[in-house]
gemmi code that builds the backbone of each chain (N, CA, C; Angstrom):
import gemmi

chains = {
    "A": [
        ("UNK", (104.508, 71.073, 101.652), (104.060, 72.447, 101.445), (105.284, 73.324, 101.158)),
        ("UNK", (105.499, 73.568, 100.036), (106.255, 74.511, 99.799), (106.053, 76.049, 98.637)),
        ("UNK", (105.844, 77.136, 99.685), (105.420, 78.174, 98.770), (106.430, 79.495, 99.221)),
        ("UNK", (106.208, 80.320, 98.348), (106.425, 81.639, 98.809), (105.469, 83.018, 98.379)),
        ("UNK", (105.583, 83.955, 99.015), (104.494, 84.898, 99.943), (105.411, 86.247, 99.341)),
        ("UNK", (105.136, 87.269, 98.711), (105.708, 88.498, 98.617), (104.557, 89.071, 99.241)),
        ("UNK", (104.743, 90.580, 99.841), (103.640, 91.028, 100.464), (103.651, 92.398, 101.345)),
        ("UNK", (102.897, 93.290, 101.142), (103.533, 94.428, 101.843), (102.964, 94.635, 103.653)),
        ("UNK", (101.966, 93.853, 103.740), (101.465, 93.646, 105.252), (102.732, 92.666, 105.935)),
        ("UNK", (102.442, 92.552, 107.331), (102.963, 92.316, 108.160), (102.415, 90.684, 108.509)),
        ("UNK", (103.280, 89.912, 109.027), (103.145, 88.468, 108.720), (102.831, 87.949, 110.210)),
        ("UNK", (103.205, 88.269, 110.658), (103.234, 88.089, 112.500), (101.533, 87.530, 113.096)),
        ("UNK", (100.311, 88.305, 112.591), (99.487, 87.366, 112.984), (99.307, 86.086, 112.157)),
        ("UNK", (99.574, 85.527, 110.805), (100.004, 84.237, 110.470), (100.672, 83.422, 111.394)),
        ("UNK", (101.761, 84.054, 111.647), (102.711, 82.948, 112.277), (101.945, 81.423, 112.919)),
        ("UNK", (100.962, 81.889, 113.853), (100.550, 80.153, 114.834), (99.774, 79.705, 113.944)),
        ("UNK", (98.931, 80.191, 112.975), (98.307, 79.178, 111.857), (99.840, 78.429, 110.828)),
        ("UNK", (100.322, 79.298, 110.806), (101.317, 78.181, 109.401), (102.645, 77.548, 110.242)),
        ("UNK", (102.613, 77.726, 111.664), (103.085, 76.738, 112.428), (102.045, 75.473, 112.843)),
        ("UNK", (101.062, 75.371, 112.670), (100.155, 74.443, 112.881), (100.355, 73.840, 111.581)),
        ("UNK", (100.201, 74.631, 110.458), (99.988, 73.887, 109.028), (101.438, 73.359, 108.746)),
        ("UNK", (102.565, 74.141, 109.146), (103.716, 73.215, 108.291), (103.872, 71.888, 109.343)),
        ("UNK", (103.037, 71.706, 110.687), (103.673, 70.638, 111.580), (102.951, 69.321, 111.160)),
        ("UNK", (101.687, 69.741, 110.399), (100.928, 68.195, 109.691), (101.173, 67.401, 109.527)),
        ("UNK", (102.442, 67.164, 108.590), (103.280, 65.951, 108.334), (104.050, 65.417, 109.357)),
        ("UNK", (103.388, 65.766, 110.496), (104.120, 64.578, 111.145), (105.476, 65.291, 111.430)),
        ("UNK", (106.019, 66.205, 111.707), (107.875, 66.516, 111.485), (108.324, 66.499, 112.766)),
        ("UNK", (109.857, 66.392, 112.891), (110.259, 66.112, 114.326), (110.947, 67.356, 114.290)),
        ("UNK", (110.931, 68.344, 113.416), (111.701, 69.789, 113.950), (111.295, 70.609, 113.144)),
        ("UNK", (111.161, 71.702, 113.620), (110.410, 72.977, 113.481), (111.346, 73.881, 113.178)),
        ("UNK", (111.945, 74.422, 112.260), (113.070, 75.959, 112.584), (112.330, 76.954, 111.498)),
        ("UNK", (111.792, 78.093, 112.550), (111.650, 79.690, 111.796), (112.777, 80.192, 111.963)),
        ("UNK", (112.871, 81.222, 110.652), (113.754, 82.215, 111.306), (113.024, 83.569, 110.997)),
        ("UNK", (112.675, 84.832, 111.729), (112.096, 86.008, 111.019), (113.308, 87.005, 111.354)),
        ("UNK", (113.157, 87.415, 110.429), (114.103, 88.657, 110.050), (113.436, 89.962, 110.736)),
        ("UNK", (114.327, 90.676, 111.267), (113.248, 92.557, 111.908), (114.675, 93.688, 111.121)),
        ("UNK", (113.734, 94.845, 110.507), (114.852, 96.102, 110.618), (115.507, 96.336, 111.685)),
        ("UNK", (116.777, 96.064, 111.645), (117.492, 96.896, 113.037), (117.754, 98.291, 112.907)),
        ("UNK", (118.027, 98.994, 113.672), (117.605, 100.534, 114.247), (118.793, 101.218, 113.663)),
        ("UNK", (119.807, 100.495, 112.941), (121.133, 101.431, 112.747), (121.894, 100.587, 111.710)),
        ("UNK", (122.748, 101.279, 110.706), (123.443, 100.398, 109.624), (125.221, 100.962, 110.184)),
        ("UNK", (125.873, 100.063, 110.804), (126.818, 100.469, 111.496), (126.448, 101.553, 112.948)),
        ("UNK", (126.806, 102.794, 112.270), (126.406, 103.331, 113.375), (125.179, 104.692, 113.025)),
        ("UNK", (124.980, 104.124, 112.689), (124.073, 105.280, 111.729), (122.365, 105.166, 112.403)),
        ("UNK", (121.666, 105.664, 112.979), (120.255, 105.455, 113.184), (119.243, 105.709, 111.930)),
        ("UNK", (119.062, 104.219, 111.962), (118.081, 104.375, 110.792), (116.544, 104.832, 111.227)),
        ("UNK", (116.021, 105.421, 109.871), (114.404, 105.499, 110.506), (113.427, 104.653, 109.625)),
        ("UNK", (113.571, 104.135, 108.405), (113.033, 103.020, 107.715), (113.352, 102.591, 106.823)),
        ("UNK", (113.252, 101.271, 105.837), (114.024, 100.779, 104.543), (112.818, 100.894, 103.669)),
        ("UNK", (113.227, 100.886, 102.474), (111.917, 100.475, 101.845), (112.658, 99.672, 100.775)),
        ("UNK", (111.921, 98.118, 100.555), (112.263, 97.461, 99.781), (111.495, 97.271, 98.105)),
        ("UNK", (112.376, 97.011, 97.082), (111.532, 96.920, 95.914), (112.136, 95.534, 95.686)),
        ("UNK", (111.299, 95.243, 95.022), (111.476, 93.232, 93.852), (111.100, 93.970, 92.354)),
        ("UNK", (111.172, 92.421, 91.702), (110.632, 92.465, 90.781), (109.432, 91.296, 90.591)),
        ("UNK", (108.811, 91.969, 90.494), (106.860, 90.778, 90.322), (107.339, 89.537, 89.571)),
        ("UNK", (107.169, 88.969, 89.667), (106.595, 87.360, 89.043), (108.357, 86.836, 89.141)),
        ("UNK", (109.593, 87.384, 88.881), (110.680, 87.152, 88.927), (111.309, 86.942, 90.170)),
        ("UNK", (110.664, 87.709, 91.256), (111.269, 87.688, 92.651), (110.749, 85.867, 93.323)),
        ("UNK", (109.577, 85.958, 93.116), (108.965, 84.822, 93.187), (109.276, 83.488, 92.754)),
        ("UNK", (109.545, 83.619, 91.366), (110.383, 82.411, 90.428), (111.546, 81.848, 91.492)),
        ("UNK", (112.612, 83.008, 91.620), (113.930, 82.664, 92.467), (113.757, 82.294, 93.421)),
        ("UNK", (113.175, 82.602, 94.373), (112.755, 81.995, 95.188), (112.547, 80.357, 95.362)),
        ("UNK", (111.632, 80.316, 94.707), (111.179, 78.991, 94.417), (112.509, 78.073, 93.795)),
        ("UNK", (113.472, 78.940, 92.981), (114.397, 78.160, 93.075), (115.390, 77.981, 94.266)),
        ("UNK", (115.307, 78.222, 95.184), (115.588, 78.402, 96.089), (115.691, 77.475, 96.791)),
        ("UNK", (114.169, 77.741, 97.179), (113.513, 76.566, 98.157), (113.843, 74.816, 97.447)),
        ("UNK", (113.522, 74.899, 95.803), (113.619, 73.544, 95.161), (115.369, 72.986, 95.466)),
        ("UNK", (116.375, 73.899, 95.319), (117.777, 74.084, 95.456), (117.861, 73.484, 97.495)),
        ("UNK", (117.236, 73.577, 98.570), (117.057, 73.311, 99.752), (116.554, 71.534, 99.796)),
        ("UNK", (115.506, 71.686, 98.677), (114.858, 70.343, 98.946), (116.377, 69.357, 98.220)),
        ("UNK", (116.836, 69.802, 96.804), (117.772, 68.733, 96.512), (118.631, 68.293, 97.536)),
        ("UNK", (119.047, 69.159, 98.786), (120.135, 68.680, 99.361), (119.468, 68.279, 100.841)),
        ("UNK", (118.613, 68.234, 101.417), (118.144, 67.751, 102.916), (116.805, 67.111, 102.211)),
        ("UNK", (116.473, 66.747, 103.510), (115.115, 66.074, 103.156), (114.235, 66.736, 104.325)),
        ("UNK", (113.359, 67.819, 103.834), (112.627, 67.987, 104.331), (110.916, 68.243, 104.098)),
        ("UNK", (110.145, 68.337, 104.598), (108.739, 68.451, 104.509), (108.002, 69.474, 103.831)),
        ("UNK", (108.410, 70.618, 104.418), (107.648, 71.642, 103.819), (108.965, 72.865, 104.179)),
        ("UNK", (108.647, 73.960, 103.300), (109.546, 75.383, 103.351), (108.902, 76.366, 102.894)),
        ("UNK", (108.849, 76.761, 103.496), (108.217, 78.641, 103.123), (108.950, 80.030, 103.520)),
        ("UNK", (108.468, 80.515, 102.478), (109.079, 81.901, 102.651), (107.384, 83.379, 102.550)),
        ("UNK", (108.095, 84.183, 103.374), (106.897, 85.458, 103.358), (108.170, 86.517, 103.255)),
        ("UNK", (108.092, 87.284, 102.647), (108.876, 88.472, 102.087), (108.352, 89.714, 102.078)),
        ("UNK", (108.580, 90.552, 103.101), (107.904, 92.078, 102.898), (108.691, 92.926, 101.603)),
        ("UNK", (107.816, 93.779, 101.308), (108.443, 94.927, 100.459), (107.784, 96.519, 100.729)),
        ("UNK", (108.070, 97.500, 100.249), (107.272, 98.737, 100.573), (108.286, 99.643, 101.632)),
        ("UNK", (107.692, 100.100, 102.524), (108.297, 100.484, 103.844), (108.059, 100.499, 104.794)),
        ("UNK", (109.281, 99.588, 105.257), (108.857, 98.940, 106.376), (110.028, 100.094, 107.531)),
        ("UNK", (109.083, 100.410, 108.875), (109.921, 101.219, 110.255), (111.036, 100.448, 110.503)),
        ("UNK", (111.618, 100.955, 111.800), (112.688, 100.126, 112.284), (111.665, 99.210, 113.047)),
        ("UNK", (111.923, 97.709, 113.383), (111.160, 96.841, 114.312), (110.210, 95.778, 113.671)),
        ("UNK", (110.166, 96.283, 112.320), (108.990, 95.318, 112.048), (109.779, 94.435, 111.304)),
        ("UNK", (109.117, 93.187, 111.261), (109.426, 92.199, 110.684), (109.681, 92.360, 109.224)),
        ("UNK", (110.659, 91.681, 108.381), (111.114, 91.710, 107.287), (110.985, 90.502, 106.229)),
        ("UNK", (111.500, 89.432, 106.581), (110.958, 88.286, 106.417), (111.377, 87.012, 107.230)),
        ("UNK", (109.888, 86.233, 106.784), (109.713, 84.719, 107.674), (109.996, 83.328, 106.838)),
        ("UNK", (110.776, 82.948, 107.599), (111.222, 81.401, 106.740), (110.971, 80.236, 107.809)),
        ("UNK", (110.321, 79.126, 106.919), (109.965, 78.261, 108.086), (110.356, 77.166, 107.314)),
        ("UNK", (110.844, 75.933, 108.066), (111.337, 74.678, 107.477), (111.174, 73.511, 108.576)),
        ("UNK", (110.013, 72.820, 108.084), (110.508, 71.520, 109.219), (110.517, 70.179, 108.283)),
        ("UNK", (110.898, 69.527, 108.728), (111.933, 67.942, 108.340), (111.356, 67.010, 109.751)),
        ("UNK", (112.294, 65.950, 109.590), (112.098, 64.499, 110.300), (113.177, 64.845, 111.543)),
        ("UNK", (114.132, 65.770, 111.255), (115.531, 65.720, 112.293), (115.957, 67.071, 112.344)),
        ("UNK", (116.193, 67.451, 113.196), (116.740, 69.361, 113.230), (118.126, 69.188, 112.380)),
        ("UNK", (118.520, 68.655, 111.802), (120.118, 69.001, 111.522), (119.220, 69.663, 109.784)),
        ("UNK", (118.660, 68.987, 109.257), (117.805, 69.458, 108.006), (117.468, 70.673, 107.827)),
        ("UNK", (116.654, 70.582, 109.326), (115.511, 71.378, 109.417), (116.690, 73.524, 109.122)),
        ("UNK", (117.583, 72.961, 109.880), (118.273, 74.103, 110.702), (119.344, 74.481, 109.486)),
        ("UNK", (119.888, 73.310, 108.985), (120.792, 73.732, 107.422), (120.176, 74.057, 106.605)),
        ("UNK", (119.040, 73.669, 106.028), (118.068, 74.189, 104.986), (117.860, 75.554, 105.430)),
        ("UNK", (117.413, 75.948, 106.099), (116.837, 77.199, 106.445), (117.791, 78.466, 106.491)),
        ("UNK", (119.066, 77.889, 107.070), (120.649, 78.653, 106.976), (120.592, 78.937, 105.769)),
        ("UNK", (120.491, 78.001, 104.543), (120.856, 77.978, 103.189), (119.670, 78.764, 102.592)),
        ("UNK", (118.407, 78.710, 102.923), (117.184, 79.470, 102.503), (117.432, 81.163, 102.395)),
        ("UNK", (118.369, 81.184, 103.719), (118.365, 82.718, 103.917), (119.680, 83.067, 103.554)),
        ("UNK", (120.793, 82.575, 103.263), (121.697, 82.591, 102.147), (121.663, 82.966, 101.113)),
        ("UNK", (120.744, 82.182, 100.374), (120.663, 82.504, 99.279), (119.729, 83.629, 99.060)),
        ("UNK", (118.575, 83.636, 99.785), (117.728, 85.036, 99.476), (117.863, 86.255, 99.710)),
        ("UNK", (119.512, 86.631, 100.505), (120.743, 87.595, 100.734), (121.111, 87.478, 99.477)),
        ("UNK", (121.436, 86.778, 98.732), (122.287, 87.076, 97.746), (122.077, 86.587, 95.695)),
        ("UNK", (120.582, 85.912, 96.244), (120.266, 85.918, 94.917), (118.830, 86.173, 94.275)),
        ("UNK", (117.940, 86.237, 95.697), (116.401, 86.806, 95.045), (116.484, 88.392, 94.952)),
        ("UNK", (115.745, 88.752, 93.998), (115.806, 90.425, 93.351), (115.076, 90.863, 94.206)),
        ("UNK", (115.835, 91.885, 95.572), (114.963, 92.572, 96.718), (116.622, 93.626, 96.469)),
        ("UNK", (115.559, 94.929, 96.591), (116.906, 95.635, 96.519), (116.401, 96.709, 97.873)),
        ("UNK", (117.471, 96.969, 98.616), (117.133, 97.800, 100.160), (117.332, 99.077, 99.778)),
        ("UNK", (116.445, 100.165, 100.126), (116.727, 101.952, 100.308), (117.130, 101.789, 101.767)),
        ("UNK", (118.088, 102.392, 102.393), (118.111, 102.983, 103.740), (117.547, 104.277, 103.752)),
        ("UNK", (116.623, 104.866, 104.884), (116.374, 106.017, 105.170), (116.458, 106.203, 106.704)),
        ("UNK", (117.953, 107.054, 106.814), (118.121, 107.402, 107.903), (117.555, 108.819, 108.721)),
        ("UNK", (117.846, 108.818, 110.282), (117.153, 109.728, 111.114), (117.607, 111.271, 110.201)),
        ("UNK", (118.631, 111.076, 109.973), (119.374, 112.325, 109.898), (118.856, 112.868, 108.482)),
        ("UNK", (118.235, 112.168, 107.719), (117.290, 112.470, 106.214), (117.796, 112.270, 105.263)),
        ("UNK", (119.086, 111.565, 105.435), (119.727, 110.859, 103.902), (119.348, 109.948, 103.638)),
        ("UNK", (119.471, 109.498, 102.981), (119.096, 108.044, 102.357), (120.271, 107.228, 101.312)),
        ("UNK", (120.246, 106.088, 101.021), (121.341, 105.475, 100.259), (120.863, 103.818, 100.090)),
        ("UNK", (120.972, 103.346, 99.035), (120.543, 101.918, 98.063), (121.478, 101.266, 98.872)),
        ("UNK", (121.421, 100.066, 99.540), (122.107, 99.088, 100.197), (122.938, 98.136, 99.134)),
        ("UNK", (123.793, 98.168, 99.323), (125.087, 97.135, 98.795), (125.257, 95.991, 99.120)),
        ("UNK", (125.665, 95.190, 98.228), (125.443, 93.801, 98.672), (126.858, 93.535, 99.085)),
        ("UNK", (126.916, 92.609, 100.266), (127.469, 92.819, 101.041), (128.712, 91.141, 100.738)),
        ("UNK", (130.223, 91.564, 100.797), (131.016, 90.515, 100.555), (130.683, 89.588, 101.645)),
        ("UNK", (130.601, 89.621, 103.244), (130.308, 88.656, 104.050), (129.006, 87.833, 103.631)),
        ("UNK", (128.082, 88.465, 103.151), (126.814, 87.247, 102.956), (126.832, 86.616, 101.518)),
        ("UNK", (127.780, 86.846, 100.483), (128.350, 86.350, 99.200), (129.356, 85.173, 99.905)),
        ("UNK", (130.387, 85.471, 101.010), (131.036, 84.369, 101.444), (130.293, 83.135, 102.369)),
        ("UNK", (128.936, 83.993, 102.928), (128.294, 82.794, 103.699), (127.802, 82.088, 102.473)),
        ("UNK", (127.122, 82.682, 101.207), (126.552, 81.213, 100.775), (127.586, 80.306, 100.287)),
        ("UNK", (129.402, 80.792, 100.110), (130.002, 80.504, 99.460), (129.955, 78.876, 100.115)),
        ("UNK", (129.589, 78.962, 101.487), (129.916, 77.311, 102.593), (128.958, 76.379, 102.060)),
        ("UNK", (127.883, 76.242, 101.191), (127.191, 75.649, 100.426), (127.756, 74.796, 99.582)),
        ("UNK", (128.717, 75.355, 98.566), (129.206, 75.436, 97.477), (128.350, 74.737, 96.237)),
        ("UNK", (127.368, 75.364, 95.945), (126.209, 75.004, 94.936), (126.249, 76.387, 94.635)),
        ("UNK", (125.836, 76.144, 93.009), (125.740, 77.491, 92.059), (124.403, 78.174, 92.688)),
    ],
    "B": [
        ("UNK", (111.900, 97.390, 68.068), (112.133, 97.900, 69.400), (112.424, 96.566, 70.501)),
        ("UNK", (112.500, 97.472, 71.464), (113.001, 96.188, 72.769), (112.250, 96.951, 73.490)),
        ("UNK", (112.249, 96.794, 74.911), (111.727, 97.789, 76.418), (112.748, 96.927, 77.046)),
        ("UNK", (113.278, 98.533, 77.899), (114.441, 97.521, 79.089), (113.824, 98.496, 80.189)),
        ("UNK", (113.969, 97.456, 81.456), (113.333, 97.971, 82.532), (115.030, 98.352, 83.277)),
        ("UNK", (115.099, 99.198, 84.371), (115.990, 99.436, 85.143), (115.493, 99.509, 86.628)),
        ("UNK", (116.285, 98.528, 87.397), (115.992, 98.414, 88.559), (116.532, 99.343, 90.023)),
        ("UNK", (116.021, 99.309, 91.339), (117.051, 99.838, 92.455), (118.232, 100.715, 92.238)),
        ("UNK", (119.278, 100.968, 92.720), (120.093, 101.913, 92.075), (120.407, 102.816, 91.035)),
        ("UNK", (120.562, 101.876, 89.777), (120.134, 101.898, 89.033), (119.412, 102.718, 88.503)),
        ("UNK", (118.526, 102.753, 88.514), (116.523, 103.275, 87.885), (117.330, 104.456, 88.436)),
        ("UNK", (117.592, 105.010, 89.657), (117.742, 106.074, 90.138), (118.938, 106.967, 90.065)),
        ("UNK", (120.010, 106.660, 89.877), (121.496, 106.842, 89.121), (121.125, 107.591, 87.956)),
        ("UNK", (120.670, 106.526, 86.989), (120.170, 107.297, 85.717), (119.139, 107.424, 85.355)),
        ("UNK", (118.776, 107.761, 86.357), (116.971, 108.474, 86.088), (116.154, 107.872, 85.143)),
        ("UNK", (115.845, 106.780, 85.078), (115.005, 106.058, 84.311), (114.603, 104.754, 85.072)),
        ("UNK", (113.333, 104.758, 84.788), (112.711, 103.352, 84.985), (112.804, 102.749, 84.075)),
        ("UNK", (112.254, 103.126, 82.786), (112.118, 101.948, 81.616), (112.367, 102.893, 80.186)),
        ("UNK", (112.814, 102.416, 79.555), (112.645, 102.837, 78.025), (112.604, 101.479, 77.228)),
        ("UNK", (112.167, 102.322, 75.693), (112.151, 102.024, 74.365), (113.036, 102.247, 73.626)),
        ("UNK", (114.094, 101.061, 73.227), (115.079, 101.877, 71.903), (114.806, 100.331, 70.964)),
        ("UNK", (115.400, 100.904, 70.080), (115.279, 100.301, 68.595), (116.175, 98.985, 68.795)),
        ("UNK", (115.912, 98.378, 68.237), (116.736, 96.841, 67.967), (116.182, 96.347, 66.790)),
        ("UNK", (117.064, 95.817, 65.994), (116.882, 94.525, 65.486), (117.469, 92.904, 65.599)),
        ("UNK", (118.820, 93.063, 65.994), (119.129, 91.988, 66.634), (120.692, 91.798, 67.239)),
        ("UNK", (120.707, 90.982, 68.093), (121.793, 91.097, 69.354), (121.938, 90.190, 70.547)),
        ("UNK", (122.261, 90.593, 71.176), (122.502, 89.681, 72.247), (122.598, 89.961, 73.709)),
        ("UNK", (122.495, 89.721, 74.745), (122.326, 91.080, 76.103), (124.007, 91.475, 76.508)),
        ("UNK", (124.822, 90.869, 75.634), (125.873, 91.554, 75.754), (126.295, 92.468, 74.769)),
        ("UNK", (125.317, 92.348, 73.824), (125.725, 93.581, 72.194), (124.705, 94.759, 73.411)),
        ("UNK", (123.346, 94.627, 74.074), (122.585, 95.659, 74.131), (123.422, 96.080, 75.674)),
        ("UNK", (123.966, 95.841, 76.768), (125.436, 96.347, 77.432), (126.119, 97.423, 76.834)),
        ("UNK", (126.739, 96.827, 75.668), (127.851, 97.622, 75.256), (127.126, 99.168, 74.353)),
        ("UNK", (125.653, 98.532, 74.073), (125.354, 99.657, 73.148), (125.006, 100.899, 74.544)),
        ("UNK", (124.334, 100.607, 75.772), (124.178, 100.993, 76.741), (124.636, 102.187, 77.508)),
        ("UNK", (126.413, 101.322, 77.422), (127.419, 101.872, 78.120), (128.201, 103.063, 76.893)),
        ("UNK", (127.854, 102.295, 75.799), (128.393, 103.692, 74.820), (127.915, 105.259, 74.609)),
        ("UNK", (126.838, 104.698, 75.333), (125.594, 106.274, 75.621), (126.643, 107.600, 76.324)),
        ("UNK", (127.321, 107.143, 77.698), (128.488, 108.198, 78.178), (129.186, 107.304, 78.878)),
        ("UNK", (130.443, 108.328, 79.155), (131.154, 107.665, 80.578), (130.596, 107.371, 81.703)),
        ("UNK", (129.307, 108.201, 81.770), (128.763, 107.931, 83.471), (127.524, 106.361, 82.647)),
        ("UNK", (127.218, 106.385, 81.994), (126.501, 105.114, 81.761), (127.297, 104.049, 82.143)),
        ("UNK", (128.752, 104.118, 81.423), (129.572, 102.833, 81.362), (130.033, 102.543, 82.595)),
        ("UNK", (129.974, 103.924, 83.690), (130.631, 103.383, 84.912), (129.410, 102.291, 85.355)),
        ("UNK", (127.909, 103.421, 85.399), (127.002, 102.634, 86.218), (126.802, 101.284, 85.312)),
        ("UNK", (127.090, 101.269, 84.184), (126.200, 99.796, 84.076), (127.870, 98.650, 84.112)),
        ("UNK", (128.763, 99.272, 84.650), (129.983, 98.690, 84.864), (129.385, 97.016, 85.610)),
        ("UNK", (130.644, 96.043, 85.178), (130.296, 94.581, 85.426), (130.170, 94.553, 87.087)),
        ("UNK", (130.591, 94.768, 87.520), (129.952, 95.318, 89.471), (128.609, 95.528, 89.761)),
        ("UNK", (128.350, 96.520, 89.165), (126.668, 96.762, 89.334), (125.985, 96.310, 88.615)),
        ("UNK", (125.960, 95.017, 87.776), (124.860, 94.573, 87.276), (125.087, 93.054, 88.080)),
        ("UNK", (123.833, 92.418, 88.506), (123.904, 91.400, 89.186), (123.211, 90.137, 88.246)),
        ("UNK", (122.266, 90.540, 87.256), (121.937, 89.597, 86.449), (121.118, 90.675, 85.085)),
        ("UNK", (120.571, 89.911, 83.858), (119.818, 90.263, 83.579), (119.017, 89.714, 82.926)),
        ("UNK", (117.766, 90.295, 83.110), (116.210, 89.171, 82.780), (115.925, 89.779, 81.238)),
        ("UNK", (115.724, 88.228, 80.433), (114.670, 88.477, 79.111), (113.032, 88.147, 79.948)),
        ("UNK", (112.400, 88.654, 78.779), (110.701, 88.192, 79.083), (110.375, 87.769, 80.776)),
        ("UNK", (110.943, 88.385, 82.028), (110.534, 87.876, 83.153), (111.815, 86.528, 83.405)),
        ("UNK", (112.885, 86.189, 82.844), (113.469, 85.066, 83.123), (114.635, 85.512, 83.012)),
        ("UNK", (115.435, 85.120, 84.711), (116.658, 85.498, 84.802), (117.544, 84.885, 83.548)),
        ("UNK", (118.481, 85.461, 83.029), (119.596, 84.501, 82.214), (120.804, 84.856, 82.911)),
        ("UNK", (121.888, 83.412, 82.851), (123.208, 83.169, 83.459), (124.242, 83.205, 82.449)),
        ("UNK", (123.824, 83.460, 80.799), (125.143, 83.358, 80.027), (124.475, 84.040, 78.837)),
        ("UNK", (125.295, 84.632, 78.168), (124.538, 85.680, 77.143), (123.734, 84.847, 75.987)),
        ("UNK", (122.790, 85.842, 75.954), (121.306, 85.154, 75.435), (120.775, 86.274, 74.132)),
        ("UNK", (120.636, 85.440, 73.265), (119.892, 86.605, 72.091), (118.828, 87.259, 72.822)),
        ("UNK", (118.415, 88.610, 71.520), (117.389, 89.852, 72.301), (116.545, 89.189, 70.922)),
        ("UNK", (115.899, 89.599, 70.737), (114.880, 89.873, 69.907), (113.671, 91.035, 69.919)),
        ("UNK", (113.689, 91.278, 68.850), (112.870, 92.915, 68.785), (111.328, 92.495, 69.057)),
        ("UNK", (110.689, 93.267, 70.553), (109.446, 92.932, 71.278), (110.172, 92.185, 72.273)),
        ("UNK", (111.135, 91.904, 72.871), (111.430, 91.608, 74.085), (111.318, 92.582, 75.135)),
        ("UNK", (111.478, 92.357, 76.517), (111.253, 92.975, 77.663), (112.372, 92.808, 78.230)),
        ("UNK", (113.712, 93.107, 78.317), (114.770, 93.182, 79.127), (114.891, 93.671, 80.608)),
        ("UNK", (115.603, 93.083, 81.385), (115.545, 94.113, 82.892), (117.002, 94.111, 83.464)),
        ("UNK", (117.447, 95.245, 84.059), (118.725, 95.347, 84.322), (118.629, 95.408, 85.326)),
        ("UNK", (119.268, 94.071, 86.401), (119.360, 94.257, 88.062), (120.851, 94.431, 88.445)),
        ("UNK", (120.721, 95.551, 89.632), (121.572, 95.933, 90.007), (121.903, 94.477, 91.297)),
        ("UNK", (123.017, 94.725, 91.795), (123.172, 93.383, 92.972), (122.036, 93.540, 94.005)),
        ("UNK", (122.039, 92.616, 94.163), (120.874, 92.453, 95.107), (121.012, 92.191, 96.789)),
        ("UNK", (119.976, 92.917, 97.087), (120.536, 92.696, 98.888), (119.330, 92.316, 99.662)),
        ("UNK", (118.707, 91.449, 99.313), (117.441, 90.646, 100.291), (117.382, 90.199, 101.694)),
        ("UNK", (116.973, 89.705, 101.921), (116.319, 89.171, 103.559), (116.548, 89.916, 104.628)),
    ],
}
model = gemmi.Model(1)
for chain_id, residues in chains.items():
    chain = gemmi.Chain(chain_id)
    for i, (resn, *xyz) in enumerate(residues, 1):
        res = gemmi.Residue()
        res.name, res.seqid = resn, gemmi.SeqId(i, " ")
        for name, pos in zip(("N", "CA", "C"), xyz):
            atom = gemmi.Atom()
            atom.name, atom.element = name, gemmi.Element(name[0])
            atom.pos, atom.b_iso = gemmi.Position(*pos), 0.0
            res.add_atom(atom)
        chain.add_residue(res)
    model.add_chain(chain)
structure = gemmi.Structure()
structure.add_model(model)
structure.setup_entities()
């Protein structure tokens, strides 16, 4: 099972159904990871982001993504759910799930899932802070050097 | 004609979502330069920093790619996901 999910609702009551569905095959490790807005960008109190993609393109990458995960581990199934719109501080952002035969898969794939969807699926962040400014999020040299530990294009 | 879409920053920098300009033929590095020749503040924003890729017809390209007149271009700014 491998798909991905753009979506402006909230993913959280999914979660125990597509933990039931990705465990089918039989897998010996399970790794989510969900992403939440945190409350501040340095020191700044935020009050919500709102994210934009691009339709049918955000999706594509993705998928290369996930196919780019399967060449290098061997695992079962991978999914991704991706909010966009505006989302508060607290709510979930996005959910990545990966299980395999062995956690070392399960847990590098999923590292690498969210690697790359930092730094190469088309999601671009607004900050909107307490104080009523706002400002387009920058992509950031530390998560360009995390996927750099990959070293795949 | 062409249609180029403008994304995140971008779109909002220079106040545009999308236009229509004329083409007959080129390449997404001839329609760049024609871009950035518009002003100085074009050439800063569409400077090689702030563009992170750009899509023909819905499909990212990694190395410069002919345009053709009735294409759909999109200009992404870097991207900051998950």
């Amino acid at each position: 099972m491998f798909w991905v999910k753009i979506q402006k609702a909230s993913f959280d009551d999914e979660i125990p159904k597509l933990d039931q569905q990705i465990q089918q095959n039989n897998c010996g490790a399970l790794v989510s990871f969900k992403g939440i807005v945190r409350g501040y960008d340095e020191q700044e109190p935020l009050s919500y982001l709102y994210l934009e993609h691009f339709p049918e393109v955000t999706e594509q990458e993705i998928k290369r993504i996930l196919q780019g995960a399967q060449e290098y581990w061997t695992i079962h199934s991978a999914i991704v759910i991706h909010r966009i719109g505006k989302l508060n501080v607290g709510e979930n952002i996005v959910l990545v799930m990966v299980s395999a035969s062995h956690r070392k898969a399960a847990f590098e794939a999923s590292q690498f899932i969210m690697d790359y969807l930092k730094t190469e699926a088309p999601f671009w962040k607004k900050e909107f802070f307490q104080d009523g400014t706002s400002r387009w999020v920058k992509a950031k040299e530390t998560d360009i050097e995390q996927k750099k530990r990959w070293q795949v294009s | 004609m062409i249609k180029i879409y403008y994304f995140g920053f971008l779109k909002e920098i220079l106040s545009i979502e999308e236009e229509q300009i004329e083409w007959s033929e080129g390449n997404s590095e001839t329609l760049l330069t024609l871009l950035r020749s518009r002003s100085s503040f074009w050439a800063e924003s569409l400077s090689e920093q702030n563009i992170f890729r750009i899509a023909i017809n819905k499909k990212i390209i990694y190395q410069t790619t002919p345009i053709i007149p009735g294409d759909e271009v999109a200009i992404l700014p870097p991207v900051t996901g998950g």
